[in-house]
C-alpha positions as CSV (number, residue, x, y, z in Angstrom):
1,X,-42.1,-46.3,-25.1
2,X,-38.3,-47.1,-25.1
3,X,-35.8,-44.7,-27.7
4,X,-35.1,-48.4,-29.3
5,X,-38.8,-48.7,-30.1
6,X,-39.9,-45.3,-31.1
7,X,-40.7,-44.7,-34.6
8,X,-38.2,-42.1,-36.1
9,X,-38.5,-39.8,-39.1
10,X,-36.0,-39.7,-41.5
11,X,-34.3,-36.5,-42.7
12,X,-33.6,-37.6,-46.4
13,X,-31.3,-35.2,-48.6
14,X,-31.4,-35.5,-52.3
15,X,-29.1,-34.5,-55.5
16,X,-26.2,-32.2,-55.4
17,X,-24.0,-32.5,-52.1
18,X,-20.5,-30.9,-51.4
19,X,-18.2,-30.3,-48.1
20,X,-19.5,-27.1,-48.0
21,X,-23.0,-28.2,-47.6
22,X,-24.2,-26.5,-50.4
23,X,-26.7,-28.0,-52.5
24,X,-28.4,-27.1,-55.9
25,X,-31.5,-29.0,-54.6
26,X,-32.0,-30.5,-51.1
27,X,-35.2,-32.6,-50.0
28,X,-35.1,-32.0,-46.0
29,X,-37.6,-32.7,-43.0
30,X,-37.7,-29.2,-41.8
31,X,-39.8,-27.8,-38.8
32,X,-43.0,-25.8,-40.4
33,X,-41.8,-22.5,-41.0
34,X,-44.6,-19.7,-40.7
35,X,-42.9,-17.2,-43.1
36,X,-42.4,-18.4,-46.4
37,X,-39.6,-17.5,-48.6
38,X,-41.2,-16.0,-51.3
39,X,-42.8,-13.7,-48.6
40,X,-39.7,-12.4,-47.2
41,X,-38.9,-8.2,-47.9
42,X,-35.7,-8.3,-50.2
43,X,-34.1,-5.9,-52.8
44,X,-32.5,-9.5,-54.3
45,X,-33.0,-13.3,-54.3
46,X,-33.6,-14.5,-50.5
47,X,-30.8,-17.1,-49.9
48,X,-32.1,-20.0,-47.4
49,X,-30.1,-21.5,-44.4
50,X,-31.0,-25.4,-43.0
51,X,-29.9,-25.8,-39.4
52,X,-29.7,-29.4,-37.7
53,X,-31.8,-29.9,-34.8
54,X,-33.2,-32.8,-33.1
55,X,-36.4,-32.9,-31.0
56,X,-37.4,-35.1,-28.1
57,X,-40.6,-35.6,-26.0
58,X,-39.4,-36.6,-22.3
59,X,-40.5,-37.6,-19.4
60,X,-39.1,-37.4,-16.0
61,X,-40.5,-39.8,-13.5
62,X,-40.0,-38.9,-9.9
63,X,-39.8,-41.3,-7.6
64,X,-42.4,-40.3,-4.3
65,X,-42.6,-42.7,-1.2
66,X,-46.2,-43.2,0.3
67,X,-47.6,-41.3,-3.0
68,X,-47.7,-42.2,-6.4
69,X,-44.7,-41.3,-9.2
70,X,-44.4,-37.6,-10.5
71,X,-44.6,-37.6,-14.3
72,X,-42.9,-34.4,-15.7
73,X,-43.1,-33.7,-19.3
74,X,-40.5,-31.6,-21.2
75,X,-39.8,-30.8,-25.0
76,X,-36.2,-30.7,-25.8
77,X,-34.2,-29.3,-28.6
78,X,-31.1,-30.1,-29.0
79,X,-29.2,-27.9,-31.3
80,X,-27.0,-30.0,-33.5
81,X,-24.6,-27.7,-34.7
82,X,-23.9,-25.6,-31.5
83,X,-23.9,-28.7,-29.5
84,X,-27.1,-27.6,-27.0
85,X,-30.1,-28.3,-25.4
86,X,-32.9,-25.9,-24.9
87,X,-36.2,-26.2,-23.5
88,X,-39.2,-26.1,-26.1
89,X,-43.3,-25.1,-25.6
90,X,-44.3,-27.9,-28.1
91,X,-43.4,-30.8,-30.0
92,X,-42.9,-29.1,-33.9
93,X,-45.0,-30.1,-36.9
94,X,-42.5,-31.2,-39.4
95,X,-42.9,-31.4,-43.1
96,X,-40.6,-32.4,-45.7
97,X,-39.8,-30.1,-48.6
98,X,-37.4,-29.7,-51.4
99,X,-35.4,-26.8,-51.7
100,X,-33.4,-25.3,-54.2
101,X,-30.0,-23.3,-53.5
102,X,-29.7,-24.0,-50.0
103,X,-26.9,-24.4,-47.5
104,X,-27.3,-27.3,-45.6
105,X,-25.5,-26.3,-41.7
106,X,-23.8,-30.3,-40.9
107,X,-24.6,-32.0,-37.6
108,X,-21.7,-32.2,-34.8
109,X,-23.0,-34.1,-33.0
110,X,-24.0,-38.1,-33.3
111,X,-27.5,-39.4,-32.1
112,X,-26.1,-40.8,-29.1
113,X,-24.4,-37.4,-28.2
114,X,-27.7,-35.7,-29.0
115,X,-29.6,-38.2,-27.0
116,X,-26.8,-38.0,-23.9
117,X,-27.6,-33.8,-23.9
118,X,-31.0,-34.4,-24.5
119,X,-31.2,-36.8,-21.0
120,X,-28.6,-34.2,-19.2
121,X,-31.0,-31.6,-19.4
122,X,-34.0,-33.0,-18.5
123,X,-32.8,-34.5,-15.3
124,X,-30.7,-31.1,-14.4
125,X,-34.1,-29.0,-15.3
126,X,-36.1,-31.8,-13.1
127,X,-33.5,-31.1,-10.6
128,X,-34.5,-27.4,-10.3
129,X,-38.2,-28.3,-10.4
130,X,-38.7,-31.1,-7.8
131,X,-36.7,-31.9,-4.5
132,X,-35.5,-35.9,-5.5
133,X,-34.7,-38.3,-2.9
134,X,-33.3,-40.7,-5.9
135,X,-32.3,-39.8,-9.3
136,X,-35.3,-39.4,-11.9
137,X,-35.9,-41.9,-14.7
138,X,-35.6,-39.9,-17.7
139,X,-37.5,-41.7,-21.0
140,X,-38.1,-40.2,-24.8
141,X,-41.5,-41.0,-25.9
142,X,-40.7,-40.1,-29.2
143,X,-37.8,-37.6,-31.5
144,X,-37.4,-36.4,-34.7
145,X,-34.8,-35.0,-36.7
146,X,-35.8,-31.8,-38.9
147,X,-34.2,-28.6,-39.7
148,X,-35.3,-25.1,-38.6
149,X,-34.7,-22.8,-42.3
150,X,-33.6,-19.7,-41.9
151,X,-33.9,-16.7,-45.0
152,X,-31.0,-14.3,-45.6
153,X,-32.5,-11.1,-47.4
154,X,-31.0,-8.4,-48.9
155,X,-32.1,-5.0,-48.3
156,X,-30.6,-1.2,-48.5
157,X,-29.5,-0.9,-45.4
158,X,-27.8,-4.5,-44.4
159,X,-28.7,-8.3,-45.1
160,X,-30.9,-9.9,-42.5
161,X,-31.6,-13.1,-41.3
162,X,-35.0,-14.2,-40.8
163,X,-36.1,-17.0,-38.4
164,X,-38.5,-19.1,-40.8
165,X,-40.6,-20.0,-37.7
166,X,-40.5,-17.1,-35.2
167,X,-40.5,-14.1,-38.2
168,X,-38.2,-12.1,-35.9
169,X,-35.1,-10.6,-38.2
170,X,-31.9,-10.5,-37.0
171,X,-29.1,-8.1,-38.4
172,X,-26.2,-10.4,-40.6
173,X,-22.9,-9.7,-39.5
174,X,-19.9,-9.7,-41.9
């Protein structure tokens, strides 16, 4: 299925917006986190983080002469913020929430710069998979928008930062 005809989720925001991305209330599409707020280890209120990602289903199509094509299937993630694209295991499950007293991380890059870094890596990973006699096709079968949540805690010894999906904690630097 062409990008053009793809259905696409929205990311809808709600209420309360500044430049500072802070928002009293926010209603995001976020990627299913398997630690929940409330479960997170704090000696004070656990502040929450939304980061701009967009994912892509791919598919590389090798051209082969005398055999048929070579379909390659990749999950990208293209980081919005820090302007990259990293290889994913699986498509996410996304589910829209509202959250209060979050900072909202903006997107730097557009959907068309997304896309371009989206198709630039899966024809440079296909590249390093597959000897190509032509250049491979490269098509999205389907994207979403969604933001990964991250938890800052406070506890004795230093605030963390705790990856809502992974539940690996991180040391917050000053």
């Amino acid at each position: 299925m062409s990008d053009a005809r793809r259905p696409r989720q929205q990311v809808a925001t709600a209420a309360l917006a500044s430049d500072s991305g802070l928002r009293e209330r926010a209603e995001l599409s976020v990627i299913a986190p398997t630690v929940a707020r409330e479960d997170v280890d704090s000696t004070g209120r656990v502040g929450a983080v939304a980061y701009p990602y967009r994912v892509y289903d791919a598919v590389a199509t090798v051209e082969r002469p005398l055999i048929a094509d070579r379909d390659i299937d990749y999950v990208v993630t293209v980081d919005r913020s820090r302007r990259l694209a990293v290889r994913a295991d699986a498509f996410p499950e996304t589910t829209t929430r509202t959250l209060e007293d979050v900072l909202v991380i903006p997107s730097d890059l557009s959907d068309d710069q997304a896309r371009e870094k989206a198709e630039d890596a899966v024809f440079n990973w296909t590249l390093r998979k597959v000897a190509v006699g032509s250049a491979p096709e490269v098509t999205f079968e389907r994207s979403v928008d969604a933001y990964k949540l991250f938890w800052i805690a406070s506890r004795p010894d230093g605030d963390v930062i705790v990856d809502s999906v992974r539940g690996t904690e991180s040391p917050l630097d000053d």
